[in-house]
N, C-alpha and C positions, 0 to 999 in steps of 0.2 A: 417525465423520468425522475424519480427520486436518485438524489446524487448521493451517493456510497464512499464510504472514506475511499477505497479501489481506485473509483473515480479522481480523487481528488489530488489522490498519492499519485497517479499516472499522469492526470495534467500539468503536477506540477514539474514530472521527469521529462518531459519532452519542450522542446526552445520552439518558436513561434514559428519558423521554417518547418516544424512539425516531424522532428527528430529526437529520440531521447538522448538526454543528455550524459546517464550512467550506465552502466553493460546491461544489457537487455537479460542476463540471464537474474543479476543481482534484483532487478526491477519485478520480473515473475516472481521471484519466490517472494518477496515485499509484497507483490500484489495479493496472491495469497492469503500471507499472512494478516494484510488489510482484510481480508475476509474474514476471516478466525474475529477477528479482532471489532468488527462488526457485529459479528452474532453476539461474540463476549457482551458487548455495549446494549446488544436488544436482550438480554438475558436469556437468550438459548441455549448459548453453552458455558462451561467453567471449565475450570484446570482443577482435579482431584488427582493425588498421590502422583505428580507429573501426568498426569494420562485426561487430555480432554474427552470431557461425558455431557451430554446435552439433559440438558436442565429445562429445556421449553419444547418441545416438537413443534408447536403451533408456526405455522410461516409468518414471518414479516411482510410478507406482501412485495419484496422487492426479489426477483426471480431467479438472479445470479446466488444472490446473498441464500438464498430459500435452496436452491439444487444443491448448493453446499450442506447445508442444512439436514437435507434427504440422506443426502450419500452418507455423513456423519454417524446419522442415524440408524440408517443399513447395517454399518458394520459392525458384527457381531465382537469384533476386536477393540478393546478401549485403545488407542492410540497416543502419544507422545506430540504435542505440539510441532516439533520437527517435522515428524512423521505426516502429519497431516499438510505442512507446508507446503512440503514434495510432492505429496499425491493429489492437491488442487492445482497448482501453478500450471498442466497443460490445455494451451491453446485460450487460459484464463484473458491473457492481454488482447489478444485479439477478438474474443467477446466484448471484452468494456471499449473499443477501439472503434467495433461493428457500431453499437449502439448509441456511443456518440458522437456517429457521422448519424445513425440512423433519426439522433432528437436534435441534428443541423448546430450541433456545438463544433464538430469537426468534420472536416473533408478528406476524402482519400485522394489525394495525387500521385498517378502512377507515371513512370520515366525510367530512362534507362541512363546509367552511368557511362561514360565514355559508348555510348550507343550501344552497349554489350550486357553491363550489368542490372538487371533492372531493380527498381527501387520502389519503395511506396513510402510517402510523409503522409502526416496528418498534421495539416495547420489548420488556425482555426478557421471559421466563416468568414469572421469579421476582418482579418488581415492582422487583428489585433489578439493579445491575453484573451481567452473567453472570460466571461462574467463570471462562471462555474469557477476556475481556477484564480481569477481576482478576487474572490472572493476568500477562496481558500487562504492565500498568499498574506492577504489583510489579518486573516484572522494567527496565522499562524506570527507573522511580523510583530505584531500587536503583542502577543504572546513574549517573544523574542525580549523585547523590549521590557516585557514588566510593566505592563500601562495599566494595567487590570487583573482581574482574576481569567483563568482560563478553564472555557467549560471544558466537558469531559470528551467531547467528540476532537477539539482542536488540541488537547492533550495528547490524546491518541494519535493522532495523526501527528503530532510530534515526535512520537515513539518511534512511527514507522516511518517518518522520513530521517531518522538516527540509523534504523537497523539498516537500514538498502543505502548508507553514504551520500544522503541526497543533498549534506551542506551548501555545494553550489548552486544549488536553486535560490540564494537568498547572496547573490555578490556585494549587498551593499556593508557584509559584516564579515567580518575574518571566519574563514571557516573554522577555526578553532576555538572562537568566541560561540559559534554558532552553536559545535557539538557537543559544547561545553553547558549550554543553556539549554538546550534540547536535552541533553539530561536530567538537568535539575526539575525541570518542566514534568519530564514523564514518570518522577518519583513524587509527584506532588498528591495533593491530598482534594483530587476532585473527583475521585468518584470511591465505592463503598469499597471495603478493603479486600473483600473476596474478587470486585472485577479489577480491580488497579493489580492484582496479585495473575490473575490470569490474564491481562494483558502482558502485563510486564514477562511472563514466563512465553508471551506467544512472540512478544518482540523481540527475546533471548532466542528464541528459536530461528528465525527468520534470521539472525547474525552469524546463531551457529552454523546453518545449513549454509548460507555466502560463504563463510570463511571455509567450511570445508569441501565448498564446490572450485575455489580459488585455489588449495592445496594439492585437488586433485589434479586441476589443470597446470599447473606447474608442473606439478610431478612427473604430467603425464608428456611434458614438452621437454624437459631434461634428458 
């Protein structure tokens, strides 16, 4: 299995008890956006006049990444990074969720709450972080820190653990130290200016559609 930012952004939202840890809705549209944000990186697609436009048809080889890809491609409408958020995020988590119980990264435990509600986690195999998301967490930590340069994939992935509030994944640093560095991280100068430009517009997307999926629900509870 080739591991996908998707991938990497969703293991690190979910606690070892195999629960995620920020609103599930904030996490699909992230995940999402981790998709957009993947092609951006394979050079499929860009951001032109606000409106992403695919720049590569050829697949990546990786299958989630690649149907996104198709469907993009399909549409005879050029579309707005927002736009595009919304219209991938269904049923999005529970594909990468399939797939890595299916490559034995994670397991499906199903139970019922007070004997009534039922529930399903995903912890890992091991009892332990998987390697996949330890790996992740090092790299993005490292990052954090300032110990080196950071390439373009753990940048990204900085981005989008900014846009979805994911700071408490990382408890050993203020979160505000956190999202403050995650900033600075995702405006850096590691990759070429046209994808750090269409990333950064697909990360802005992914905030705006949170914050206005959060306005709605309020609004919609008063």
């Amino acid at each position: 299995m080739t591991v996908t930012l998707a991938d990497e952004l969703l293991l690190l939202a979910y606690d070892d008890a195999g629960s995620a840890v920020i609103d599930t809705s904030s996490l699909d549209l992230g995940l999402a956006g981790a998709l957009l944000v993947e092609l951006a990186l394979a050079g499929r697609v860009g951001v032109v006049d606000k409106r992403v436009v695919v720049t590569d048809p050829l697949p990546t080889g990786e299958p989630i990444a690649d149907a996104a890809l198709a469907t993009i491609a399909a549409d005879a409408k050029r579309r707005k990074p927002e736009d595009w958020v919304n219209r991938l995020d269904g049923g999005l988590r529970q594909q990468l969720l399939g797939r890595l119980v299916d490559a034995g990264v994670l397991r499906r435990d199903e139970d019922k709450v007070l004997w009534v509600f039922p529930r399903t986690r995903y912890p890992s195999t091991t009892g332990g972080e998987p390697a996949v998301e330890a790996d992740a967490r090092h790299r993005v930590e490292a990052a954090l820190a300032g110990t080196g340069p950071v390439d373009a994939r753990t940048a990204a992935l900085c981005a989008l653990i900014k846009a979805v509030g994911l700071e408490r994944a990382f408890p050993d640093r203020p979160a505000k130290e956190v999202r403050k560095r995650l900033g600075v991280i995702a405006e850096g100068d590691w990759a070429s200016t046209a994808v750090r430009k269409a990333i950064g517009e697909m990360q802005a997307a992914v905030a705006v559609v949170i914050t206005s999926a959060a306005i709605a629900t309020t609004a919609t509870n008063t």
